[in-house]
Backbone bond lengths (Angstrom), bond angles and torsions (degrees), N, CA, C in turn:
res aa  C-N    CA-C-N  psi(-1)  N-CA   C-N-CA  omega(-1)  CA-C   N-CA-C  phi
1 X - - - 1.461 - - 1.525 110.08 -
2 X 1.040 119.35 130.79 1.808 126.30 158.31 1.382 104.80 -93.77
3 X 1.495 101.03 137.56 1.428 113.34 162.15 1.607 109.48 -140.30
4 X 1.128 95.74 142.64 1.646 118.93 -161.27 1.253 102.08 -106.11
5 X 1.718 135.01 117.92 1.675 120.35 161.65 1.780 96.32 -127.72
6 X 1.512 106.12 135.32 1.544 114.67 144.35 1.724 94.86 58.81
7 X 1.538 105.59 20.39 1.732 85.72 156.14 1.453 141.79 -66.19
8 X 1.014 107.62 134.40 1.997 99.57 -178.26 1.726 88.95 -141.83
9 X 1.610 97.83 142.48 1.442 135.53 169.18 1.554 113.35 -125.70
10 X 1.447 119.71 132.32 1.691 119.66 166.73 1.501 100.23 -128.01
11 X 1.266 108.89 169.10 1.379 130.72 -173.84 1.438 112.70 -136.04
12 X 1.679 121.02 62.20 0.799 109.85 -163.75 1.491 124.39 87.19
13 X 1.425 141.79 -127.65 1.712 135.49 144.71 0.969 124.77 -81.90
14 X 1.635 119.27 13.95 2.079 121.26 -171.96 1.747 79.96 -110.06
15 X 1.407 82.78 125.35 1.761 92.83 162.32 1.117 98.41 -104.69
16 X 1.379 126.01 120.74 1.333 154.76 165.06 1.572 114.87 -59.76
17 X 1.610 111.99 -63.56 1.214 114.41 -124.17 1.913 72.01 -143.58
18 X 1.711 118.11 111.09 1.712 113.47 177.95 1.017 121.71 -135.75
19 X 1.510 125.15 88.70 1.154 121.46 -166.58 1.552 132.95 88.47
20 X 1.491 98.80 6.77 2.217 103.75 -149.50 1.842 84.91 -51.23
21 X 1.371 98.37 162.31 1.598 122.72 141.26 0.702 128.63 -125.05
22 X 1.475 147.94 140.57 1.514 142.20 173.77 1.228 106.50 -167.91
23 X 1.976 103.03 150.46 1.486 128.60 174.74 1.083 104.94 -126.54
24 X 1.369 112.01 133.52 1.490 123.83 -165.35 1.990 84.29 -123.40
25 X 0.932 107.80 151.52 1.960 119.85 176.89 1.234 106.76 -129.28
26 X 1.630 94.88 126.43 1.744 104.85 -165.23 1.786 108.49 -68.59
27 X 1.403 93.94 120.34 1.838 101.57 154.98 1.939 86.98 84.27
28 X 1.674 77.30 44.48 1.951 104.16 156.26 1.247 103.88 -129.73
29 X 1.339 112.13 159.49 1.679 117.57 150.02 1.687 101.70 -112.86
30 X 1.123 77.81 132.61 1.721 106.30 -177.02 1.619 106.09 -110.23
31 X 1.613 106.16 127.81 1.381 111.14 -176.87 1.419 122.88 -114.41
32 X 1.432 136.97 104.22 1.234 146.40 178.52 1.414 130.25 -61.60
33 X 1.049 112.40 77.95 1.651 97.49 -173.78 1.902 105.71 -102.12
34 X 1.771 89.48 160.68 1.457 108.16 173.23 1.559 118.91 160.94
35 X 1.204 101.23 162.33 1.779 94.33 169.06 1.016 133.71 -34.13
36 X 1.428 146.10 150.88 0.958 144.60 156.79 1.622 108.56 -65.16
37 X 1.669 98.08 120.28 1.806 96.14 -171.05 1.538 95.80 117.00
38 X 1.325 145.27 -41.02 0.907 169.63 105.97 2.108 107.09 47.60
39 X 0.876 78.78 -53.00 1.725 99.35 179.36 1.446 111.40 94.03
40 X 1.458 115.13 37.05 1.446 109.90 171.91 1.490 113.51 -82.78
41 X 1.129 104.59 -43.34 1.843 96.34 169.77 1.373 120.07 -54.21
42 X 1.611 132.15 -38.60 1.079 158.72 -140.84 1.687 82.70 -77.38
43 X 1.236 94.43 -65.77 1.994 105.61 -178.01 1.256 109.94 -51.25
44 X 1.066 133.51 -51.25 1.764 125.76 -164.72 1.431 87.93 -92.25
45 X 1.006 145.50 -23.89 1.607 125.16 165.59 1.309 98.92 -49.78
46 X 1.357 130.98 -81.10 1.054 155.03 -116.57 1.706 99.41 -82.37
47 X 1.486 113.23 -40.53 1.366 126.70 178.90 2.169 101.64 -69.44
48 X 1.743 109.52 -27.22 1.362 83.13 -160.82 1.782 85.43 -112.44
49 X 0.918 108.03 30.07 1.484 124.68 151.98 1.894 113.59 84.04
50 X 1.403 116.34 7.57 0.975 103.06 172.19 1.886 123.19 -107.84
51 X 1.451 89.97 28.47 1.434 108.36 132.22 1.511 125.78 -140.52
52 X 1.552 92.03 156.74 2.147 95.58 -171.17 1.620 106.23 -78.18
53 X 0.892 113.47 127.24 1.889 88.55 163.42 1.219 115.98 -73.26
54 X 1.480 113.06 -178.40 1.317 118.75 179.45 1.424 110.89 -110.15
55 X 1.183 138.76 -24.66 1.883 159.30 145.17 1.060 119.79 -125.54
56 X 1.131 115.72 -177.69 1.573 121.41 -175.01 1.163 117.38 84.32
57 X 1.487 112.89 -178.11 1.605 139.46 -142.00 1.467 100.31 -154.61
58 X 1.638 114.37 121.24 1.537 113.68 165.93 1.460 91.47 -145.05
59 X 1.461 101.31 144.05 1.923 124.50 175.95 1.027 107.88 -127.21
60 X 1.372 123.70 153.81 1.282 139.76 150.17 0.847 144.66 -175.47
61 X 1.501 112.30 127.81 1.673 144.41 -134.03 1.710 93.77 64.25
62 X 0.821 116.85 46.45 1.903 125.04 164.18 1.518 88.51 70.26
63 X 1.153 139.62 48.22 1.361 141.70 143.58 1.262 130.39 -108.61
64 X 1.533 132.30 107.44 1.078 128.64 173.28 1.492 122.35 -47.98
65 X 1.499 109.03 111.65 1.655 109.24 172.28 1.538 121.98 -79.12
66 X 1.552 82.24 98.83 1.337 111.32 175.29 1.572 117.74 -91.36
67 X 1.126 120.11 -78.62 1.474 135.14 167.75 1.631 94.79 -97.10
68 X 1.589 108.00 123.87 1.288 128.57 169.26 1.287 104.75 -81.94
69 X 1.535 139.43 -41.39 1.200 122.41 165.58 1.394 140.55 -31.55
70 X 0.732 118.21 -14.98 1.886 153.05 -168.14 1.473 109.67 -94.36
71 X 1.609 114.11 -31.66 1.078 121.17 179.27 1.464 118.95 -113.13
72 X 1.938 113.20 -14.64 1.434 93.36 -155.50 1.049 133.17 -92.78
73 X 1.817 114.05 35.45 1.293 133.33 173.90 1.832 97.77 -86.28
74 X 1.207 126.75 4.30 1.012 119.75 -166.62 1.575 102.01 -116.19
75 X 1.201 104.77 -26.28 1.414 108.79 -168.78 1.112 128.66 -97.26
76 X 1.149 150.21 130.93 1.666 148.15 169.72 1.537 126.48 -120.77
77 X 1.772 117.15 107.49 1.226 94.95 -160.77 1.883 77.42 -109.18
78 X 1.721 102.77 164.40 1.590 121.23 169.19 1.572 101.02 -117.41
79 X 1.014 129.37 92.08 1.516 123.04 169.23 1.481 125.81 -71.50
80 X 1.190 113.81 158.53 1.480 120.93 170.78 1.480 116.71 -34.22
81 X 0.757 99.87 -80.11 1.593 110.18 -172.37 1.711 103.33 -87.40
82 X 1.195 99.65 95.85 1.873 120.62 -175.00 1.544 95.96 -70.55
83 X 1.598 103.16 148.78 1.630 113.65 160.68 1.533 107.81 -137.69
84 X 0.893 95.08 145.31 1.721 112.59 176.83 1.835 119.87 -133.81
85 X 1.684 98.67 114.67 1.504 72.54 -174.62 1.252 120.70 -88.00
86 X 1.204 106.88 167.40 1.864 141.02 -154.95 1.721 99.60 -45.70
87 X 0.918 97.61 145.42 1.868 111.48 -164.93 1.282 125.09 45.69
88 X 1.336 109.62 -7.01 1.762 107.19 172.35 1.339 123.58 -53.41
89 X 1.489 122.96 137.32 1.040 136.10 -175.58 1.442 112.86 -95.19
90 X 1.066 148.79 178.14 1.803 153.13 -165.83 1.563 86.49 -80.31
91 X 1.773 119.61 -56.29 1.236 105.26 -165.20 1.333 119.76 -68.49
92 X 1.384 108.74 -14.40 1.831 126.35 -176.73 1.725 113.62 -66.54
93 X 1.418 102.63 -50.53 1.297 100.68 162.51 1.529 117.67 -82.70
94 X 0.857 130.41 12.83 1.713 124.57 170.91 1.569 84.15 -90.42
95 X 1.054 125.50 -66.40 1.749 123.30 -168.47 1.426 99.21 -36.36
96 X 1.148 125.13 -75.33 1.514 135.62 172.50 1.421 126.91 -16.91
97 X 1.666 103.65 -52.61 1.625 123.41 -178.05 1.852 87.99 -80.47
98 X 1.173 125.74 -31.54 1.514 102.16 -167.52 1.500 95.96 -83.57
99 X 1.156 136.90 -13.59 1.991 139.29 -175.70 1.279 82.06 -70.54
100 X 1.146 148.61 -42.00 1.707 131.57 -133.00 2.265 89.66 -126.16
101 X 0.896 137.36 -30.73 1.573 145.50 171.32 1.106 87.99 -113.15
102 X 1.236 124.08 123.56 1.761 169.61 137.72 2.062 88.55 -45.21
103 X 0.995 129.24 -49.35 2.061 126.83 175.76 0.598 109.26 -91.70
104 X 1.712 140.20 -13.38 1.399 123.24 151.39 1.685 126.17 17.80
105 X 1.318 140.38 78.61 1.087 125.14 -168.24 1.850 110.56 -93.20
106 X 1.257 120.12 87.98 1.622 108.55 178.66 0.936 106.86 -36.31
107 X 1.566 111.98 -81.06 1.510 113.19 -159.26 0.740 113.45 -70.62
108 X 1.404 168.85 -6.48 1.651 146.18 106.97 2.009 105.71 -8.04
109 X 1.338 110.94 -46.67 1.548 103.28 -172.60 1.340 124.24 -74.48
110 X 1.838 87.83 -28.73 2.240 93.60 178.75 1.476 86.55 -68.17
111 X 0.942 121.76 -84.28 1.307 129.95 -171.86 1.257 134.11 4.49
112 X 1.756 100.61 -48.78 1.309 117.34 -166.82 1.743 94.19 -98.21
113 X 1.543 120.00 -19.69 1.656 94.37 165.73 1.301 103.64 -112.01
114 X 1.725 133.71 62.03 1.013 124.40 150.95 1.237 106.51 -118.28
115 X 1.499 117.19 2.39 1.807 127.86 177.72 1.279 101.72 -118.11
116 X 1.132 102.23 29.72 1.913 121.03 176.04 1.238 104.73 -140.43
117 X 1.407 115.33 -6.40 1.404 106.83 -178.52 1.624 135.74 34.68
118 X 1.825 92.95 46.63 1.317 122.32 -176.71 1.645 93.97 -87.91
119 X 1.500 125.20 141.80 1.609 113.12 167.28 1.724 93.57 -108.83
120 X 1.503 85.03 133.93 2.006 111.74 -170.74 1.146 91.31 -64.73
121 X 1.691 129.28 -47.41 1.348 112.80 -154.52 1.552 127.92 -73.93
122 X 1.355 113.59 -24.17 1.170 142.81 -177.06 1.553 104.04 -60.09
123 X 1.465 114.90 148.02 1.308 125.49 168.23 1.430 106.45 -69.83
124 X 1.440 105.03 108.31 2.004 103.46 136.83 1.208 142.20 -1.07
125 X 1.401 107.91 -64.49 1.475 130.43 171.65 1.896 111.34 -52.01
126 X 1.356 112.74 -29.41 1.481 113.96 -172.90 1.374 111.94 -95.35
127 X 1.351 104.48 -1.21 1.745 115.17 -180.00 1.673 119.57 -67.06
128 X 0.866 118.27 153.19 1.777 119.91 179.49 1.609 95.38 -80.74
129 X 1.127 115.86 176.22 1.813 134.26 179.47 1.755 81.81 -69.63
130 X 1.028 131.51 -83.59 1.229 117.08 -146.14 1.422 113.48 -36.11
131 X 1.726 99.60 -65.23 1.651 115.63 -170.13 1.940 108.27 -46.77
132 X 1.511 98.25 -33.69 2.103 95.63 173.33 0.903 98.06 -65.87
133 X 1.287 137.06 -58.24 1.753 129.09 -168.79 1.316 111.84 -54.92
134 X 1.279 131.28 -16.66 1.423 131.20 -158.81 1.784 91.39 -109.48
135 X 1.086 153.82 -45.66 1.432 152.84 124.51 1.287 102.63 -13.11
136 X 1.061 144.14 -95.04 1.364 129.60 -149.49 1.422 108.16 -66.84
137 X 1.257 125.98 -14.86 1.561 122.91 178.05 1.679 94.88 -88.37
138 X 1.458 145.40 -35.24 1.145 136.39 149.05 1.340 121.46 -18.77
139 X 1.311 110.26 -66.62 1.335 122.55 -152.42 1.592 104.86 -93.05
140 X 1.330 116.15 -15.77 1.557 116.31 155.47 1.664 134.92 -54.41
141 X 2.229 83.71 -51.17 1.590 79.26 -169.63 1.614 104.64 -89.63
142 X 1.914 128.32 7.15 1.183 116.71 174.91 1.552 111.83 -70.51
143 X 1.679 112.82 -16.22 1.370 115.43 -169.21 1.379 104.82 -65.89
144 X 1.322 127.46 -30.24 1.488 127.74 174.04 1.770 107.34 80.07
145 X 0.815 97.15 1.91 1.906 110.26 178.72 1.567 90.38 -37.85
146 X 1.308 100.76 164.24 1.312 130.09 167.48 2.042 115.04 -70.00
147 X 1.469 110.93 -53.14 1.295 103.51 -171.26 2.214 94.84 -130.69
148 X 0.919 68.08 121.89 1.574 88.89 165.40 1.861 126.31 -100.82
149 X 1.752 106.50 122.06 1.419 110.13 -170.05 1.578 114.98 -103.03
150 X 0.966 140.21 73.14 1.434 138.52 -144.55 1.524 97.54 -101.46
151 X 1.565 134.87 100.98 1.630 150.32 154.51 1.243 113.35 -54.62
152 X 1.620 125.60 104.76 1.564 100.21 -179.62 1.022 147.03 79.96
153 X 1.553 96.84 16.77 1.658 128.10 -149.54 1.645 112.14 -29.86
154 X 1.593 113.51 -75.26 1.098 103.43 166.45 1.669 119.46 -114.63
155 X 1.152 124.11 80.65 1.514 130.53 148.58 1.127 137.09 -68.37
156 X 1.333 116.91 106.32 1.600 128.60 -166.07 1.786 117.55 89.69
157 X 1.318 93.25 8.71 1.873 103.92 -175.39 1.707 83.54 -98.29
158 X 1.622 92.23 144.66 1.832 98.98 -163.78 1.746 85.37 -106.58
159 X 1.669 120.65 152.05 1.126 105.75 -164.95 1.455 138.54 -77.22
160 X 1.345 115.55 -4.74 1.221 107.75 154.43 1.405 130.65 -50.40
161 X 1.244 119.59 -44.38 1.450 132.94 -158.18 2.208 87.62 -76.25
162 X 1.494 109.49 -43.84 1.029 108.20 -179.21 1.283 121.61 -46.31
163 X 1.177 116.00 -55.93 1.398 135.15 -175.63 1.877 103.81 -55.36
164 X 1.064 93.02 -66.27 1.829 82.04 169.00 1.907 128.91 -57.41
165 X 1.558 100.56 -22.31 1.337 107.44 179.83 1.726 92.71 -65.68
166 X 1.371 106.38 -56.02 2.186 111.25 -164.04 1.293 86.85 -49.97
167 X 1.129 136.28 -67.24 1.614 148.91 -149.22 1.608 100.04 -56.85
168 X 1.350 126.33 -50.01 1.416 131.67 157.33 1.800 126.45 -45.71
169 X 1.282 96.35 -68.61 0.851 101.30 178.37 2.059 116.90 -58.80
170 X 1.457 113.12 -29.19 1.325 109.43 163.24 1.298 120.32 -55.07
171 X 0.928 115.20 -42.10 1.851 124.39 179.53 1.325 111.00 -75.90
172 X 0.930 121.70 -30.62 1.932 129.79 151.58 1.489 108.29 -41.63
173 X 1.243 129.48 -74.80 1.188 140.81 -178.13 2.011 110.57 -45.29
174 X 1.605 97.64 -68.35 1.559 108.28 179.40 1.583 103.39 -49.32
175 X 1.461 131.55 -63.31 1.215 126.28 -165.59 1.822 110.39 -70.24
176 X 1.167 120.64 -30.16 1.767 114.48 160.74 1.070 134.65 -106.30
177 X 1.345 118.60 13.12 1.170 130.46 -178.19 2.133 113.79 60.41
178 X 1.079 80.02 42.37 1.989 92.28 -150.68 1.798 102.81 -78.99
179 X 1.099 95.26 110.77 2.113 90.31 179.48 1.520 103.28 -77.23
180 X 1.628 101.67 144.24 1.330 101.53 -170.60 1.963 101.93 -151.23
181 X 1.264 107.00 134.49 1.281 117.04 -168.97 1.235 94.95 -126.08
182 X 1.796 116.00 122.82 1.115 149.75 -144.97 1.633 95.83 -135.99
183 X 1.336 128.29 112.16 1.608 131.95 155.37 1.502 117.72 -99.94
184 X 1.355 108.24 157.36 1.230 127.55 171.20 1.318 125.62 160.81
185 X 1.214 114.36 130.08 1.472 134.48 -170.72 1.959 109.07 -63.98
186 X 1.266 121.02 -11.18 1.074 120.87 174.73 1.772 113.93 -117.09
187 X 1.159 97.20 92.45 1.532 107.09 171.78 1.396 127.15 -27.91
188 X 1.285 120.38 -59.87 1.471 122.57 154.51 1.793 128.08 -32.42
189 X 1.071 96.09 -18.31 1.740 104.36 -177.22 1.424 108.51 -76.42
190 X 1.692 120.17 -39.65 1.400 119.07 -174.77 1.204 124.76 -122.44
191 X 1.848 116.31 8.62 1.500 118.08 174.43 1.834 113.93 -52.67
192 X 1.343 112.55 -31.08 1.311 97.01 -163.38 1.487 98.83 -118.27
193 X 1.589 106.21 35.93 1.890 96.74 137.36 1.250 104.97 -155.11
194 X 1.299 134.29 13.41 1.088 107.40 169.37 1.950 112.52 -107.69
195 X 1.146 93.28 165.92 1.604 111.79 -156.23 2.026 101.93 -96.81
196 X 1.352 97.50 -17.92 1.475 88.05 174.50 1.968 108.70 -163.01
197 X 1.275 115.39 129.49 1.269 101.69 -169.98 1.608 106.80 -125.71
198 X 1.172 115.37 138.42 1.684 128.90 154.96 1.162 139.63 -97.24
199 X 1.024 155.37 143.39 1.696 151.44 -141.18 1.770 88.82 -152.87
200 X 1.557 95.38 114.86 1.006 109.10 -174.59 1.820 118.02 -112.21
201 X 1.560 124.51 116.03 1.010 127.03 -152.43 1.259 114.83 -143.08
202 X 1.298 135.28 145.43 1.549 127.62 -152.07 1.307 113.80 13.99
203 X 1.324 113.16 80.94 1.776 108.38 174.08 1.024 120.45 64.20
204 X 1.525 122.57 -4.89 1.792 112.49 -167.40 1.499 112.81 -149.75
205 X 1.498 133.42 165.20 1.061 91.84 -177.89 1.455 102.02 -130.14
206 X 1.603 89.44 145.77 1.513 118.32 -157.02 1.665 112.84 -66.35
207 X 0.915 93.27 -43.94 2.300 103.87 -174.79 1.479 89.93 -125.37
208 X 1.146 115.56 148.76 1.994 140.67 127.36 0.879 116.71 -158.65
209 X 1.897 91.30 136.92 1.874 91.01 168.76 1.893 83.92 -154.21
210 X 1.494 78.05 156.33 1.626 86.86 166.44 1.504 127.21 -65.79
211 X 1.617 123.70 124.21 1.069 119.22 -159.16 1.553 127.05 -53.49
212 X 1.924 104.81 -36.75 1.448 107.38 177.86 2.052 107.22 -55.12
213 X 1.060 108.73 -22.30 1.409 125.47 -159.01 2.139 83.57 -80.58
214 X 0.777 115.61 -81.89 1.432 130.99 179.16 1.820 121.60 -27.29
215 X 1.681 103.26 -55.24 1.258 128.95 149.68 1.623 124.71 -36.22
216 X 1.167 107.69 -44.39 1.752 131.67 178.94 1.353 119.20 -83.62
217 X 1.267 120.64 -36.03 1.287 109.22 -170.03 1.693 120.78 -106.43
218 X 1.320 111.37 20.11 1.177 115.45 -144.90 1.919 97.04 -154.74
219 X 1.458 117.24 130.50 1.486 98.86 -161.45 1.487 93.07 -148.35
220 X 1.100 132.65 -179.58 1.286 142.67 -175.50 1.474 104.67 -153.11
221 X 1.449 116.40 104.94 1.825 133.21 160.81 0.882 127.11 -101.07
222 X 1.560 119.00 159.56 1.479 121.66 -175.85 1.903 92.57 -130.95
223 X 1.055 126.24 115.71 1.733 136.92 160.10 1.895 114.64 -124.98
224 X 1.338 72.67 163.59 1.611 95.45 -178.75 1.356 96.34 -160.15
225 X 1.331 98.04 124.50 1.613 126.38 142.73 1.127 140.44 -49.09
226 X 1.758 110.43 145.33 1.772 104.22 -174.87 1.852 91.65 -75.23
227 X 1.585 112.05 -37.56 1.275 119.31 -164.30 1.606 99.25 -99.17
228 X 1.940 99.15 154.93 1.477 89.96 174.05 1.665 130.07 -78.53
229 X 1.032 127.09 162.83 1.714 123.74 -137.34 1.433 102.56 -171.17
230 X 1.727 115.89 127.56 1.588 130.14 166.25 1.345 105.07 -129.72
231 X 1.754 98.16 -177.45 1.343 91.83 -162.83 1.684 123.72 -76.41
232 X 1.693 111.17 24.31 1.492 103.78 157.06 0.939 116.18 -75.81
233 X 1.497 140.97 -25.72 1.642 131.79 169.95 1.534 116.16 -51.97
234 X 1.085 126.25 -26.89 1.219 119.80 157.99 1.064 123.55 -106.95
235 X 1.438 119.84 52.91 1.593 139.95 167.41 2.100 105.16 -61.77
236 X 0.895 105.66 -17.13 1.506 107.17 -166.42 1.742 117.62 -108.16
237 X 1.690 91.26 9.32 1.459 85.58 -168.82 1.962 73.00 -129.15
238 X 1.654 94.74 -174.17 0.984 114.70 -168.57 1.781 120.36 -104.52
239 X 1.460 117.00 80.98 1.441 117.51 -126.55 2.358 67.14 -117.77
240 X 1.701 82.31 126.87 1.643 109.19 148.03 1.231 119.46 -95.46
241 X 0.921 130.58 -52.75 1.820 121.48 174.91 2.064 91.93 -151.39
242 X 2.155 71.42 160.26 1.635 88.25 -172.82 1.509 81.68 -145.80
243 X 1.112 89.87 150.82 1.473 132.87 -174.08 1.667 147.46 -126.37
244 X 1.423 109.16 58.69 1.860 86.34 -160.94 1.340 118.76 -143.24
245 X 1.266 94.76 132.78 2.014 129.13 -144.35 1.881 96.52 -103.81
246 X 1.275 111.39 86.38 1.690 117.71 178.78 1.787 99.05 76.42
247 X 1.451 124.14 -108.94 1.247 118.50 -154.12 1.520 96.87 -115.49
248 X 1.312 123.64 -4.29 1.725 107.18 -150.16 1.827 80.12 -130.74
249 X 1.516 107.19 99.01 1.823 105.79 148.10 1.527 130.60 -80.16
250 X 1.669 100.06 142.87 1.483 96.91 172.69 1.701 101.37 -119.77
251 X 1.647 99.63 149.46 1.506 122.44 -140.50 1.717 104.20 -125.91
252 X 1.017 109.60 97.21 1.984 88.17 164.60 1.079 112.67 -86.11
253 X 1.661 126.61 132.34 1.646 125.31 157.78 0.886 95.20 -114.15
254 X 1.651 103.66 159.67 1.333 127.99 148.67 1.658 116.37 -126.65
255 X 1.589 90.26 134.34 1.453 86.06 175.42 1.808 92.74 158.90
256 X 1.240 128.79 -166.73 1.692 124.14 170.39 1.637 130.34 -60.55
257 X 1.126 98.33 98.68 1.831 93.89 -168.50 1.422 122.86 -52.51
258 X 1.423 103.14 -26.22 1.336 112.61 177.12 1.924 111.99 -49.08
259 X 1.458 92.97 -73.05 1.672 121.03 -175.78 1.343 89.81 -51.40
260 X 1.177 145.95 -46.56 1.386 150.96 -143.65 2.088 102.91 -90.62
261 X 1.327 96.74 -45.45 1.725 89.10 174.31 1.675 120.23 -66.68
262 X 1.626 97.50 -43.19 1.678 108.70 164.40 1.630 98.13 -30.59
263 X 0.860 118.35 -90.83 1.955 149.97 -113.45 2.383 62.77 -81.39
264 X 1.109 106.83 -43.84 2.276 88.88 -155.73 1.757 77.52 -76.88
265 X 1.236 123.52 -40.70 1.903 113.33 -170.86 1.667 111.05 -43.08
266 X 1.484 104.59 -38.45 1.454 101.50 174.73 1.732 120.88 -87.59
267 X 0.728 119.27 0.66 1.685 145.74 144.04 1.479 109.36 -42.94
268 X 1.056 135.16 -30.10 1.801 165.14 -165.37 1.645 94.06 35.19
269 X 1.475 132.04 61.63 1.109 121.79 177.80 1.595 109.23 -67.42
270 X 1.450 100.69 159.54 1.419 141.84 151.15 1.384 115.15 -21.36
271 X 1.747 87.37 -87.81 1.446 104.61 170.22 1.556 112.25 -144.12
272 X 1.100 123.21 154.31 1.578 125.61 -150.60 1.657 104.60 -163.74
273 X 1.254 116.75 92.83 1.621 141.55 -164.66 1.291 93.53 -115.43
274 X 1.360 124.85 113.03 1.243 127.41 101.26 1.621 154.33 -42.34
275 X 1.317 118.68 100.87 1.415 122.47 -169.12 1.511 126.73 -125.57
276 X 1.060 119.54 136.40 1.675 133.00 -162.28 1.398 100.16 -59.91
277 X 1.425 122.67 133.86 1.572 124.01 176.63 1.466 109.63 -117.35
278 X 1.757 122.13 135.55 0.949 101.56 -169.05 1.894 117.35 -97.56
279 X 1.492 95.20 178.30 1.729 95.58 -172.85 1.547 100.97 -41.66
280 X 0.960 124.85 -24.25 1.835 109.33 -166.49 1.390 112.50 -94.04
281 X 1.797 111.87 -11.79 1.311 101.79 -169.55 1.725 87.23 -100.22
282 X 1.273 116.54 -7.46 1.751 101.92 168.39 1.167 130.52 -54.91
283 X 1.958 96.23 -60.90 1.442 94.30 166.82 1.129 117.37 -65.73
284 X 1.226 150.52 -40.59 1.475 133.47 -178.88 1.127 126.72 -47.37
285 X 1.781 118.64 -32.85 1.162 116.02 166.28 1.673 121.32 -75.61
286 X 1.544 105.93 -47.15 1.784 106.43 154.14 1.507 129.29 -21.86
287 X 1.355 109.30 -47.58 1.350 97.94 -152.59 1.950 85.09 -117.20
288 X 1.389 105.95 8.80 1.730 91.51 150.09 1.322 122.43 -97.62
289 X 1.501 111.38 0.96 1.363 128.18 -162.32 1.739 94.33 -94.07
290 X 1.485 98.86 -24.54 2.029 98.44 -179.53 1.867 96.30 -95.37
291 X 1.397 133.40 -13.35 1.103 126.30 178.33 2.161 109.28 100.20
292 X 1.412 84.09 36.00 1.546 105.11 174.27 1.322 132.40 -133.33
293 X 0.903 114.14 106.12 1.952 135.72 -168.81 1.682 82.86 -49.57
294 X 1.580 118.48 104.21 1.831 97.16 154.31 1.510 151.52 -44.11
295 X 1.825 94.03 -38.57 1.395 107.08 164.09 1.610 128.93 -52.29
296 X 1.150 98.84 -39.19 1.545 105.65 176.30 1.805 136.60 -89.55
297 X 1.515 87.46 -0.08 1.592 119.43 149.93 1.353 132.48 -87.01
298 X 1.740 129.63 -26.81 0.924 119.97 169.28 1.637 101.85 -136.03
């Protein structure tokens, strides 16, 4: 488990990093979203120690990270801006990643770029952005570490290749129980694997909740009335936006869907749709519900 209290980072007069808190739950993937600028890099630097903080408190597995050395057989960060040194080949840095991780798994790593149809022999250096991003996420999850830091997870990975990277990387997690903190400024990138997300905003972070939790409480309908009807008829429920175009409104609640279909059935609608909302239109409605434009948060 990581737990985060009252961190703060500056850069000079930009306070980055104010106060954050956070609980991360071991053998989750945890998803970071926010602007770029945001201070998501700032954090996984800062956690795998090649940045200092300036206050605060970070543990893990109930150990204060103090000296990262102590830990960094455990840790694996992939940053934004990847380096590879000069003529190395895929198999060159697997040698490399196994000197520094003692589990190093190669063949888990050929493996995984020969169903990537990465060629080992070839220089690194001649690779496109995608194909580097797809190597260094190789050579992370062969380390078998305990916590995995992934920046940008997949940028410049086209989505097929993505879809098999999440799908990997899920089975990473299930088979080691491996915590893994996943950023990115585009929400759509990590709704459908990660298990819990935070939105991180002036230094801190503004919303989290676990997604099944988020998914559930929160719904999107379409009704119509025999009689005419606005949004005071649903004065009693818990209404984020209303909507209604001639006879048929559409409604976001939040709150128990169950109790909530009862209470509109006696309403004797027309017509009465329930419809799936996606991760982006949650938060958007969330964080207008705290008095925050989403767009201008991430």
């Amino acid at each position: 488990m990581i737990k985060i209290e009252g961190l703060d980072k500056s850069f000079g007069t930009k306070k980055v990093l104010d106060g954050l808190n956070c609980n991360i739950k071991t053998g989750s993937i945890y998803g970071l979203i926010g602007a770029n600028g945001a201070g998501k890099s700032t954090l996984l630097r800062i956690i795998m120690g090649v940045f200092q903080k300036d206050a605060g408190r970070i543990e893990i597995d109930g150990k204060e990270l103090t000296d990262v050395e102590e830990l960094k057989q455990k840790l694996v960060y992939v940053p934004d801006d990847l380096y590879f040194f000069k003529n190395y080949t895929i198999k060159d840095m697997a040698i490399f990643y196994s000197k520094l991780y003692p589990n190093f798994d190669m063949d888990y790593a050929l493996k995984l770029a020969e169903k990537l149809k990465l060629p080992v022999k070839e220089k690194i250096q001649n690779f496109s952005k995608g194909m580097k991003r797809q190597v260094a996420l190789i050579c992370a999850l062969a380390t078998n570490a305990d916590y995995l830091f992934f920046d940008e997870t997949f940028d410049g990975v086209d989505p097929v290749v993505r879809n098999f990277l999440k799908k990997t990387i899920a089975e990473q997690m299930t088979k080691k129980e491996t915590t893994i903190i996943m950023t990115s400024h585009n929400l759509r990138e990590l709704e459908d694997i990660c298990d819990n997300l935070g939105l991180l905003y002036k230094g801190g972070i503004l919303f989290e909740s676990e997604i099944d939790s988020l998914k559930t409480n929160m719904f999107k309908i379409q009704i119509s009335l025999k009689d005419n009807f606005d949004e005071k008829t649903f004065q009693n429920f818990n209404v984020l936006h209303f909507k209604k175009v001639g006879s048929v409104a559409t409604v976001i609640l939040k709150g128990d869907k169950e109790g909530y279909e009862k209470s509109l059935q006696e309403l004797n609608p027309v017509i009465l749709d329930f419809l799936p909302l996606t991760l982006e239109e949650i938060f958007i409605y969330e964080m207008g519900a705290l008095g925050y434009e989403f767009e201008e948060i991430v």
